[in-house]
C-alpha positions as CSV (number, residue, x, y, z in Angstrom):
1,X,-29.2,20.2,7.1
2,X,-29.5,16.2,6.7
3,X,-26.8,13.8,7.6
4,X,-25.6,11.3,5.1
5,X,-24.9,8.2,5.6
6,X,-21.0,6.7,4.5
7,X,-21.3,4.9,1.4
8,X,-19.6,2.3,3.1
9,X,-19.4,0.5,6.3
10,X,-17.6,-0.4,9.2
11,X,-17.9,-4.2,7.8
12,X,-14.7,-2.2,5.1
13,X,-12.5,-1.1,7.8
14,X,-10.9,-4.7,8.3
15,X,-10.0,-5.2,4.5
16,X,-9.0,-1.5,4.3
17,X,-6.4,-2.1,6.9
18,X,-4.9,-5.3,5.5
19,X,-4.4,-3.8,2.1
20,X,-3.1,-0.3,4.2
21,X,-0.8,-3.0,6.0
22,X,0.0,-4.4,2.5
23,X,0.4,-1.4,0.7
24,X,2.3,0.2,3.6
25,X,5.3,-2.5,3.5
26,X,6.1,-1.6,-0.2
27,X,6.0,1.9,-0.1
28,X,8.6,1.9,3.0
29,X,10.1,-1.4,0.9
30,X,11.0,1.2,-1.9
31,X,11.9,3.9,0.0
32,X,14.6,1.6,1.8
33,X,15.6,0.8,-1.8
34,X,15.0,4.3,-3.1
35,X,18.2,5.2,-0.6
36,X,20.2,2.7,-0.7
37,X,20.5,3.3,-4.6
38,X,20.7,7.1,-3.5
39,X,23.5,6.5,-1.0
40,X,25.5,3.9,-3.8
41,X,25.5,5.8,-6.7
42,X,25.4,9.5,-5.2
43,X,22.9,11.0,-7.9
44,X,19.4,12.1,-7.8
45,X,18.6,10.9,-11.2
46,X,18.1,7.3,-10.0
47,X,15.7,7.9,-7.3
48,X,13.6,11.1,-8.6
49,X,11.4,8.3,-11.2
50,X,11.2,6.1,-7.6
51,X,9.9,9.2,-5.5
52,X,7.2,10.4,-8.5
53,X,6.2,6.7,-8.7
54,X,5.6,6.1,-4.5
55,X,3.8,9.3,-4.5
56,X,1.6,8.3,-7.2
57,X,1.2,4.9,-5.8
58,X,0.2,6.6,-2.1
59,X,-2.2,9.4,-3.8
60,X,-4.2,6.4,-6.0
61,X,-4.2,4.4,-3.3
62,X,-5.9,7.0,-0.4
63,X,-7.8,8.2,-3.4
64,X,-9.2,5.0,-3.5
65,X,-9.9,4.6,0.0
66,X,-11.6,7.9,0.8
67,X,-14.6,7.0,-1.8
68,X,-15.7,4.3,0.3
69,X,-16.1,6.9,3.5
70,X,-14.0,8.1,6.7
71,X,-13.7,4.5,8.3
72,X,-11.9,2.5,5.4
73,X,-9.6,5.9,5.0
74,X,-8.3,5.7,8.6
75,X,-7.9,2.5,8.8
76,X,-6.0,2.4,5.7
């Protein structure tokens, strides 16, 4: 069996963290606002679109990250 190399390197792990940093701040930044809109208004209708749209968000964006190999993923 041969060993492939990562289609990237560990030169992406540094701007694979900043933009998991980045990206990290507004997912929690809408969850916080996700509840708070939950806890005011008492309905699920409000937050359901803000729940499918994070998701989304986080599956694109580790999607993303995991083409360019094992480093860039973890350190996103």
């Amino acid at each position: 069996m041969t060993a492939h190399p990562p289609v990237g390197g560990s030169w992406l792990a540094l701007p694979f963290a900043a933009a998991g940093l980045a990206f990290g701040w507004g997912y929690f930044g809408v969850l916080r606002r996700g509840v708070a809109a939950y806890v005011a208004s008492g309905g699920l209708r409000p937050t359901v679109g803000r729940l499918i749209a994070r998701l989304a968000a986080a599956a694109v964006f580790f999607t993303f990250a995991v083409h360019w190999g094992a480093g860039p993923l973890l350190a996103a």
